[in-house]
N, C-alpha and C positions, 0 to 999 in steps of 0.2 A: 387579715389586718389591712382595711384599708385609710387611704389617708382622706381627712377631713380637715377643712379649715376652720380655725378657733382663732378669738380673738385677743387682740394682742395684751391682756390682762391674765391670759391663759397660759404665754409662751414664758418656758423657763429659760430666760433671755436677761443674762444684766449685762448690759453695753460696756459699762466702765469696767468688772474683773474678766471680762471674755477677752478685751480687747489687751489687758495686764497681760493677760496669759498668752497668748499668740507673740506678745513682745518675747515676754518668759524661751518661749518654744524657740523663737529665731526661726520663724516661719514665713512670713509674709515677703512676697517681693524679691521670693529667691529661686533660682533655674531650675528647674528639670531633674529630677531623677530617678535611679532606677528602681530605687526600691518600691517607691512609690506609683512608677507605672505599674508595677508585678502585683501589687496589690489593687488598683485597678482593672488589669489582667485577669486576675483570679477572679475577681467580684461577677465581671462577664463571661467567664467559665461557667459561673457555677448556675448564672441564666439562661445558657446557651445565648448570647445576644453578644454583636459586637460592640455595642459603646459603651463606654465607661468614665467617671471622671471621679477628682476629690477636691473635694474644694474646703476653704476657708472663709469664714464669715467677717470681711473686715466692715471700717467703716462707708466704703464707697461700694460695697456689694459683696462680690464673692470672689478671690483670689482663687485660681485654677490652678493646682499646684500637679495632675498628670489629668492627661484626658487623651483616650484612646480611641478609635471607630474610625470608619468609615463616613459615619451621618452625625461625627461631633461638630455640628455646626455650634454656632460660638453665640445664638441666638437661644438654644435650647436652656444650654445647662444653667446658666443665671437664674432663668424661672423655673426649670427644676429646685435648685438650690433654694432658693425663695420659698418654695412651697412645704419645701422641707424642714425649713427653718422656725416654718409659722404654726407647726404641726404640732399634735401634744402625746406624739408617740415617739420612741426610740427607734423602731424600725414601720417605714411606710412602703405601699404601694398600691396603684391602683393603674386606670384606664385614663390617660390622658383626654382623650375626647370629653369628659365630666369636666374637662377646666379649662378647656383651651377652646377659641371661636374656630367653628367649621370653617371657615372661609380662610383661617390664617394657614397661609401654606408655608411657614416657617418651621412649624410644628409639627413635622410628617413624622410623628411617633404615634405607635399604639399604648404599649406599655413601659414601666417604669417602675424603680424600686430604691428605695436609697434606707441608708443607717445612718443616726447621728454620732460623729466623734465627740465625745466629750472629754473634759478634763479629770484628772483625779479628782477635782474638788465638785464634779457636777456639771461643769457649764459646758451648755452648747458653743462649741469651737466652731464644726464643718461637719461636712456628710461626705460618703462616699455614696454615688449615686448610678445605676444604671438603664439604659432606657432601649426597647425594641420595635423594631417595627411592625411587627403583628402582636395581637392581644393573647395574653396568656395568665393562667391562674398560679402567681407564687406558690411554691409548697410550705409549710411552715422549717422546714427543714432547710429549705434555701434562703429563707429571712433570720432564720438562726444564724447561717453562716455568715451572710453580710453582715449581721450585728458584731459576728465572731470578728470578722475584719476591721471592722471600723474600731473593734476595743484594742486589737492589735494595733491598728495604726496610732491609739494612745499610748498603749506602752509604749511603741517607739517611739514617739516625742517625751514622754516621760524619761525614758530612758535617758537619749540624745541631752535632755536637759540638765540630766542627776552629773553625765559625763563631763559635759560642758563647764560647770558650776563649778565642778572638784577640781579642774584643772586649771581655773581661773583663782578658787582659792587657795590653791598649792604653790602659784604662781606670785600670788600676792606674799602670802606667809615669806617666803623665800626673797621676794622684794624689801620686806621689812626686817629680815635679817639681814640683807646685802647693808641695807639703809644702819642696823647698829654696829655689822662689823666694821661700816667706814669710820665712824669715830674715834676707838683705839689707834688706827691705822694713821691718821690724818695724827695725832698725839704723839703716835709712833716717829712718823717723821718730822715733825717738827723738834721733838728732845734732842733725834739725831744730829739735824742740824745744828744744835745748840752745843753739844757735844764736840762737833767737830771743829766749834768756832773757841773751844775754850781756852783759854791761857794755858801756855806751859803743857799743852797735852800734845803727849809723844804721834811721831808720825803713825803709829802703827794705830792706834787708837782713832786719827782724823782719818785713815785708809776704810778702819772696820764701819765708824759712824757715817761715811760716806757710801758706802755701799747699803747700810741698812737704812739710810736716807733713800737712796734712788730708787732701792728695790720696794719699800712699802710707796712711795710715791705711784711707781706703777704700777700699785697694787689696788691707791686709791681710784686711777684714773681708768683702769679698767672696772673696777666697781661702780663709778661712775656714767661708764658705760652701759653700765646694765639697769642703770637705773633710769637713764637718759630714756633708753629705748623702751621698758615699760610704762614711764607716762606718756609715750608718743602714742602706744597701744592702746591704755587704758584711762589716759585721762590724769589718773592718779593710784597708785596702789597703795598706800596709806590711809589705815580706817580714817573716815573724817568724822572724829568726834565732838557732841555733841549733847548739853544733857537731854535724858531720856528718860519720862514717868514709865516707873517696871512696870506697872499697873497695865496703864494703858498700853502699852507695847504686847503685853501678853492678850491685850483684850481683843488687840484689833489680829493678832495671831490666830486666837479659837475661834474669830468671827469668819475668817478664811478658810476652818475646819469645819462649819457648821453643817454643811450640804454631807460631806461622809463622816461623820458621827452621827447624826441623825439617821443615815443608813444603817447604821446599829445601835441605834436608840443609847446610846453613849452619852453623858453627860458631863462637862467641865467645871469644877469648881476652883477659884481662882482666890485663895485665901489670903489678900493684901490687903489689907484696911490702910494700915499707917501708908504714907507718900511716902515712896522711896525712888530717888531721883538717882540715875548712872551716869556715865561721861563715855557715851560709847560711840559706835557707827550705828543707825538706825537700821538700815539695809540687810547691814551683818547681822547683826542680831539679832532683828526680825527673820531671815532666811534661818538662822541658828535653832531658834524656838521653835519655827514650822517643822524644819527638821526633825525633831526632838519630839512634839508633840503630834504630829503626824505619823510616825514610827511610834507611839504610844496607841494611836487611834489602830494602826492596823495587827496590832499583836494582843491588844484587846479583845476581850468577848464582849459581845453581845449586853445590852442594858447593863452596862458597870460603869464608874465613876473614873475620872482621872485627874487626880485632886493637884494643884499645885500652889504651894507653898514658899516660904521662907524665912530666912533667919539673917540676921546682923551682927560682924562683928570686927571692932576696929572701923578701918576701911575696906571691906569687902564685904560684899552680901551673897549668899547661897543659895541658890532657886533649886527648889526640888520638886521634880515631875513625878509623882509615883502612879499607877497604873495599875489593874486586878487584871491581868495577862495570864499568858504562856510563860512567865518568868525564864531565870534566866540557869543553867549550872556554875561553876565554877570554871572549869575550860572556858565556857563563851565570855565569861568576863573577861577572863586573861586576854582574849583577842578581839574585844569586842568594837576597838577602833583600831584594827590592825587592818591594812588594801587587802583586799579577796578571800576574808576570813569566811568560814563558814562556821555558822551559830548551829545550834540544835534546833532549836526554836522556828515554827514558822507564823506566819499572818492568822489568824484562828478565820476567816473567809475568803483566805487563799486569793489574796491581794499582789498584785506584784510590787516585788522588791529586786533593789540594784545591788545593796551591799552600800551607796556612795554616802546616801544621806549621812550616817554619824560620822563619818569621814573626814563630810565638810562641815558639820558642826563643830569637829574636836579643832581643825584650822582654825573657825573664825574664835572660837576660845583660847587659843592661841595668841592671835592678834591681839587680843584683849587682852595679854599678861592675864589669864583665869588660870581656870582648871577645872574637867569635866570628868566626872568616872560615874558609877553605877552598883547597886549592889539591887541582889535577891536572896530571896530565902529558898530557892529552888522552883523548880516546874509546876507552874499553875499556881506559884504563888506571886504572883507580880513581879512588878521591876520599879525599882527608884532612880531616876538621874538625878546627880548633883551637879549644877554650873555654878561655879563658883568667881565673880569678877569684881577687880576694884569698882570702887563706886566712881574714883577720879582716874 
């Protein structure tokens, strides 16, 4: 498998969701570490060759996130990285003398071999790449393996990201609880004060209202506190809502699914005719859907449909995601948004999963005063989710 340059109408390259995703990932422009020399490390084991590197694809070139050798001169790996980037394989190598001018003495490699990381959704992210100083014929066994690494080093960012997300929106949930038990409390202390100001009320009564005055005061102002110091964090932890066509919100969702559903010939049909307009957070509930409908795409087989639907009623509408899957038992529903539950069920092409996705969707349905659950009719008979949220 060697590499060939192709032109750039050829490269499975979109600048704008690569560069979403790398934000996604919390990737770019950050130190040194070790997991990711070790995977480096191994990449050059498994060539016998000392250098190694992984890089990311941003928009000023290629962020070097571990690079290992002796001869990692800091000239090499960018035009490696470049060449790999411009390439129309997943796994490349060849004889550097085919690309490089004889005379550039910068270039003192023979061989070379890299694997593209990509994203769940497809996109080329970054390579893991290695390069020797004498020519040698890759085995296919060894361009398996770096391929092997470079899908690991996306699970780990997937991973890293599923971790990150849940703990941010468990954080949040918990912020906008803080945020409605202050108002009882603030109500609380204010009646007391009022209480203890009252005509004719016996000392024992201005004693008890005084102390239930002081104690919820410092109840609010540590609550206070905690909310002080999450906007300083976050900016804001309070959905900022906003209306939102369900339509289009699911649309631009399946369009972010397109690249792995298409890898299983999977189709999306999005049964909304009538405008139905929400008053939600876009962010959140666009992360919500992907979750949902992403976890539909990977317990799915193969050429099936994954219809979604809805209904109105009152003030609240109900989006229901159903799916032709590995369905679900009885047990797995009972725990099926429960932390570190184990389902029966697995990915029907053995996809990796974290457990966190439904986790953080049943949060942001949360935040949204909804309500999310699910039902099946058993094993290999599908799975329906229902999200159920005010419309205001």
């Amino acid at each position: 498998m060697h590499l060939h340059q192709v032109s750039d109408q050829n490269i499975c390259f979109n600048e704008e969701l690569h560069m979403q995703k790398l934000y996604e990932y919390e990737i770019l422009n950050t130190p040194a570490e070790e997991s990711f020399n070790n995977f480096a490390k191994l990449a050059a084991e498994i060539f016998e060759v000392t250098d190694a590197a992984i890089g990311f694809f941003d928009k000023h070139g290629t962020f070097i996130k571990a690079l290992i050798g002796k001869h990692a001169a800091p000239e090499i790996n960018p035009y490696l990285f470049n060449l790999i980037k411009t390439a129309d394989e997943d796994v490349v190598t060849g004889n550097a003398s085919e690309f490089v001018h004889a005379n550039d003495q910068s270039f003192l490699f023979q061989f070379f071999a890299g694997a593209v990381i990509k994203s769940a959704e497809g996109q080329n992210l970054g390579a893991i790449i290695i390069h020797g100083q004498h020519f040698q014929t890759a085995t296919q066994n060894q361009l398996n393996m770096l391929n092997r690494l470079a899908v690991m080093i996306s699970e780990k960012l997937e991973t890293r990201m599923a971790f990150r997300k849940t703990l941010r929106a468990q954080d949040d949930r918990l912020h906008v609880l803080i945020h409605d038990l202050k108002n009882p409390m603030t109500t609380i202390s204010l009646q007391s004060e009022l209480v203890s100001r009252m005509p004719g009320a016996d000392e024992r009564t201005i004693t008890i209202a005084e102390k239930i005055n002081s104690q919820s005061k410092r109840m609010v102002d540590n609550l206070n506190q905690i909310l002080s110091s999450a906007r300083r964090e976050t900016g804001s932890f309070k959905p900022q809502k906003n209306k939102i066509n369900l339509r289009e919100l699911l649309s631009k969702t399946v369009k972010d699914l397109n690249v792995i559903s298409k890898n299983k010939n999977q189709a999306f049909t999005i049964n909304i005719d009538t405008a139905v307009e929400i008053f939600g957070d876009q962010i959140k509930l666009q992360e919500l859907f992907f979750q949902l409908l992403h976890n539909a795409v990977k317990f799915s087989y193969a050429d099936s449909e994954i219809r979604i639907s809805h209904q109105m009623a009152e003030n609240r509408v109900t989006i229901a995601i159903k799916d032709h899957g590995v369905g679900l038992n009885e047990s797995d529903l009972e725990s099926l948004f429960m932390k570190f539950s184990r389902l029966s069920s697995a990915p029907t092409q053995h996809e990796n999963v974290n457990g966190l996705g439904l986790i953080t969707a049943r949060m942001f349905v949360d935040m949204h005063k909804g309500r999310i659950w699910a039902t099946s009719e058993g094993k290999d008979k599908g799975t329906t989710f229902f999200i159920e949220l005010p419309l205001k």
